[in-house]
C-alpha positions as CSV (number, residue, x, y, z in Angstrom):
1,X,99.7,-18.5,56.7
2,X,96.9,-16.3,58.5
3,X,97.8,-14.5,61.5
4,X,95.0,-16.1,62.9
5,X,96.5,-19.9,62.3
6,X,100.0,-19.0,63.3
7,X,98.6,-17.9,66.4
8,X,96.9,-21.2,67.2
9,X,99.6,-23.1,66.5
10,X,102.4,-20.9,68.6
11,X,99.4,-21.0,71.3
12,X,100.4,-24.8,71.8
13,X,103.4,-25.0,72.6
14,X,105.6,-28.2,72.5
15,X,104.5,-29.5,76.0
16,X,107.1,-31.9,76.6
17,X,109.6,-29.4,76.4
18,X,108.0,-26.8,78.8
19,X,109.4,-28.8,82.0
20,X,113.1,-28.4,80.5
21,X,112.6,-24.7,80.4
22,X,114.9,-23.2,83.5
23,X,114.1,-19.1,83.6
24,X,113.8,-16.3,85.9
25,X,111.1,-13.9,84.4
26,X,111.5,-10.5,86.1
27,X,110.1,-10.7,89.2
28,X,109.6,-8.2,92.3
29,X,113.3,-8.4,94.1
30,X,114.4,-7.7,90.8
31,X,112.1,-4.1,91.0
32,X,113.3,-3.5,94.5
33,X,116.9,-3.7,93.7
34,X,116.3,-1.3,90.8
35,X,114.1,0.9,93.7
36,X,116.9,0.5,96.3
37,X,119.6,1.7,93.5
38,X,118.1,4.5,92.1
39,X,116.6,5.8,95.4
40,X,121.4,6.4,96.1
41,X,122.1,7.6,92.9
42,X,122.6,11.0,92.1
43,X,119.9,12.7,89.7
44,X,121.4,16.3,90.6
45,X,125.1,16.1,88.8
46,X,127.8,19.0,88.3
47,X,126.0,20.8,85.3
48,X,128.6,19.6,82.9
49,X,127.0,16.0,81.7
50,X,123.7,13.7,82.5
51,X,123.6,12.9,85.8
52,X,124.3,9.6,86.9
53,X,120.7,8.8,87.8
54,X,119.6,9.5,84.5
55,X,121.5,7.3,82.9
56,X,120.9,4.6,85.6
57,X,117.1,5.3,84.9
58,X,117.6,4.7,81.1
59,X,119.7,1.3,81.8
60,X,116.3,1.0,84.3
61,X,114.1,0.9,81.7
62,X,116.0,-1.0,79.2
63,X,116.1,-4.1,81.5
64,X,112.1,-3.9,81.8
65,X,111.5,-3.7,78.1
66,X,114.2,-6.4,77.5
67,X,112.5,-8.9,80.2
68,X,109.1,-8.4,78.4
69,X,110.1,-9.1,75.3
70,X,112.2,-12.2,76.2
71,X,108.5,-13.2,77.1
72,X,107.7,-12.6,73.7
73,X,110.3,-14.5,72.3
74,X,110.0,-17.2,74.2
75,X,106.4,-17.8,72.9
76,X,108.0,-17.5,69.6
77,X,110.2,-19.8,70.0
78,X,107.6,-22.3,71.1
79,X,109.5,-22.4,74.7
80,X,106.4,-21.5,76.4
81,X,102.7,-21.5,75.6
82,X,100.4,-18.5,74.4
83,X,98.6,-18.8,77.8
84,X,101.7,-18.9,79.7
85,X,103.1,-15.7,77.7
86,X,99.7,-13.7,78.4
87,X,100.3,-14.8,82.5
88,X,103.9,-13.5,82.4
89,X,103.6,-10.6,80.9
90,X,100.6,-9.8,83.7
91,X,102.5,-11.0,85.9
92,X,105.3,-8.4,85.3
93,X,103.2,-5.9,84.3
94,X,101.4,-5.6,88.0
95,X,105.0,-5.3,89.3
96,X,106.0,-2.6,87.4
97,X,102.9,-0.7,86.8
98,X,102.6,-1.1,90.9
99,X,102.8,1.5,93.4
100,X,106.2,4.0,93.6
101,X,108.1,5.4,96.4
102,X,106.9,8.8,97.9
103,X,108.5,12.0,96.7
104,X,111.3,13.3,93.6
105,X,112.0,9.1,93.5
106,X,108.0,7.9,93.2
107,X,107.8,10.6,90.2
108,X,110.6,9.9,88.4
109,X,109.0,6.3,88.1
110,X,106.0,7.4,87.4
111,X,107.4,8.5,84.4
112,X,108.9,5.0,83.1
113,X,105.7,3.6,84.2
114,X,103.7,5.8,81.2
115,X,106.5,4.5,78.9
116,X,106.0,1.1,79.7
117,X,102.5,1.5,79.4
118,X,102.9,1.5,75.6
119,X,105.2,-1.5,75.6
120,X,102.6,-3.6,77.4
121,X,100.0,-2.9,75.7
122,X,102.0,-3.5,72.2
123,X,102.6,-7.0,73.8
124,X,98.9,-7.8,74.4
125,X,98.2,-6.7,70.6
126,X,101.1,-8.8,69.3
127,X,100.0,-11.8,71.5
128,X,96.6,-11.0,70.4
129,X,97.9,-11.6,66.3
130,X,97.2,-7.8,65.7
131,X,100.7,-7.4,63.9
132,X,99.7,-5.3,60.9
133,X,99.1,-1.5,60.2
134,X,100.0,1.8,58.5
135,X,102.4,3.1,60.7
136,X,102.7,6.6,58.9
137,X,98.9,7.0,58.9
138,X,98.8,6.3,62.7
139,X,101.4,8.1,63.6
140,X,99.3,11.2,61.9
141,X,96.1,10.0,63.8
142,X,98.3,9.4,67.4
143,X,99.3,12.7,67.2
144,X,95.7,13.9,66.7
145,X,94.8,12.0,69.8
146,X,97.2,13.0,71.9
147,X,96.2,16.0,73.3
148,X,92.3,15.4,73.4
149,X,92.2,11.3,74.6
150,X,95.7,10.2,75.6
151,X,93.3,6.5,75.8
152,X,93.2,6.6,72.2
153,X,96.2,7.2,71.7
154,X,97.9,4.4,73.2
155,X,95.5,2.1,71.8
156,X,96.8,3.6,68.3
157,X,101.0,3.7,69.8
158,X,100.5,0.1,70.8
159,X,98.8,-0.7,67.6
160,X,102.4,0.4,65.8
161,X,104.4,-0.9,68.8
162,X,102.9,-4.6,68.0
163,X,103.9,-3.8,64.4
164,X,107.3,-2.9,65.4
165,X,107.3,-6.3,67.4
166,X,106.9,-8.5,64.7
167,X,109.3,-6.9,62.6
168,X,108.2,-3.4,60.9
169,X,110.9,-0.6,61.1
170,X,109.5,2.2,63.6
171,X,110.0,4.9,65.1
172,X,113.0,7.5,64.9
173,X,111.7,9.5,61.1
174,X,108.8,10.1,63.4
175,X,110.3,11.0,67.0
176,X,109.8,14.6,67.4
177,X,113.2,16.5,68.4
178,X,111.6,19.4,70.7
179,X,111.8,20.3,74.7
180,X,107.6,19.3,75.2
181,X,107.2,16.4,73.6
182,X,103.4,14.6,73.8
183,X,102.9,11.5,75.6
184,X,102.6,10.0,72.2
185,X,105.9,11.2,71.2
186,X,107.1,9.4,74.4
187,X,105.3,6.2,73.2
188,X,106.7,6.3,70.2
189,X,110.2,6.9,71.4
190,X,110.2,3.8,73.8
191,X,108.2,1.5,70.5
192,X,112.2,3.0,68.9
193,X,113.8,1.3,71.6
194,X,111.5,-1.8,71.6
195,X,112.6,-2.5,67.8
196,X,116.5,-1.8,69.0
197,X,115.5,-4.6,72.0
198,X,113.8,-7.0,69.3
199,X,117.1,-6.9,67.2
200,X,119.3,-7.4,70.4
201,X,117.3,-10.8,71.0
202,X,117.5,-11.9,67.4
203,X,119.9,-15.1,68.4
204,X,117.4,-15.1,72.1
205,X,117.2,-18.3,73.3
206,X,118.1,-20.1,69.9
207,X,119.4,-23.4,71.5
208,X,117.3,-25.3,73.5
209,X,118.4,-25.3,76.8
210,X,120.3,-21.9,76.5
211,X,118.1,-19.3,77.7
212,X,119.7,-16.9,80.3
């Protein structure tokens, strides 16, 4: 089947079922408590192991990718429509790419905010049927782009992330192990953890009437 057709006919979901669904999409109080949580922990630590803001902050950004891809799985499972999908993940996007708390807190945000900017976007692409492409070769032209139009290269990250999405194995061969890695070495590090996500939901919301 085209990517095209399979599109259409995920794009129309069952509308007799879409009442039944009960689910909280990731909403603002949700961001706030994360805000309010990390704003107390500790990002300083004794020296001897990661402090316990950082590994808050990685449990932070888990939860965000996990949400969006529920989204994603959701219009999979024909629980929701393609023009539903497309609202939510706006919807959750404007939250999280929104503004940050002043100071250390507001940058250490703004960070997770430029790796969610690749998961996003790989969304869009996969919601969009662009779910095909030679990871190795645009992982060579990514890092060409990196340094000269970091615009490029997400367009070229998400491309691989919407890959990754519907199935393709990405990223770790390719995540650079070095103390200044590029933004698209970031991007490709959080598309990693978006596969790790998509294999967590494998048995997401297989039941009707089981979605938590």
């Amino acid at each position: 089947m085209m990517v095209h057709e399979m599109a259409r006919k995920k794009s129309t979901a069952k509308t007799e079922d879409a009442p039944k669904l009960f689910y909280i999409f990731y909403n603002q109080e949700r961001w706030e408590n994360w805000l309010t949580t990390l704003g107390d922990a500790d990002f300083d630590g004794d020296g001897e192991e990661m402090p316990e803001g950082f590994r808050m902050l990685e449990n932070f950004s888990e939860d965000i990718t996990l949400a969006v891809l529920k989204i994603i799985k959701l219009w999979q499972n024909e629980r929701i429509s393609h023009e539903d999908a497309e609202l939510k993940l706006a919807e959750v996007e404007e939250i999280v790419m929104g503004q940050v708390p002043e100071g250390e807190l507001g940058e250490i945000i703004g960070s997770v905010q430029i790796s969610m900017m690749v998961v996003f976007a790989s969304c869009r692409k996969y919601l969009a049927g662009e779910t095909e492409a030679d990871i190795k070769a645009l992982v060579k032209e990514g890092r060409k782009a990196a340094e000269k139009n970091p615009q490029e290269a997400l367009e070229i990250a998400s491309q691989i992330g919407s890959t990754v999405i519907g199935g393709a194995a990405c990223c770790g061969r390719y995540v650079k192990d070095t103390d200044e890695p590029t933004i698209f070495d970031e991007w490709l590090a959080a598309i990693e953890k978006m596969g790790e996500a998509m294999k967590s939901l494998k048995k997401f919301d297989e039941e009707p009437g089981e979605v938590t």
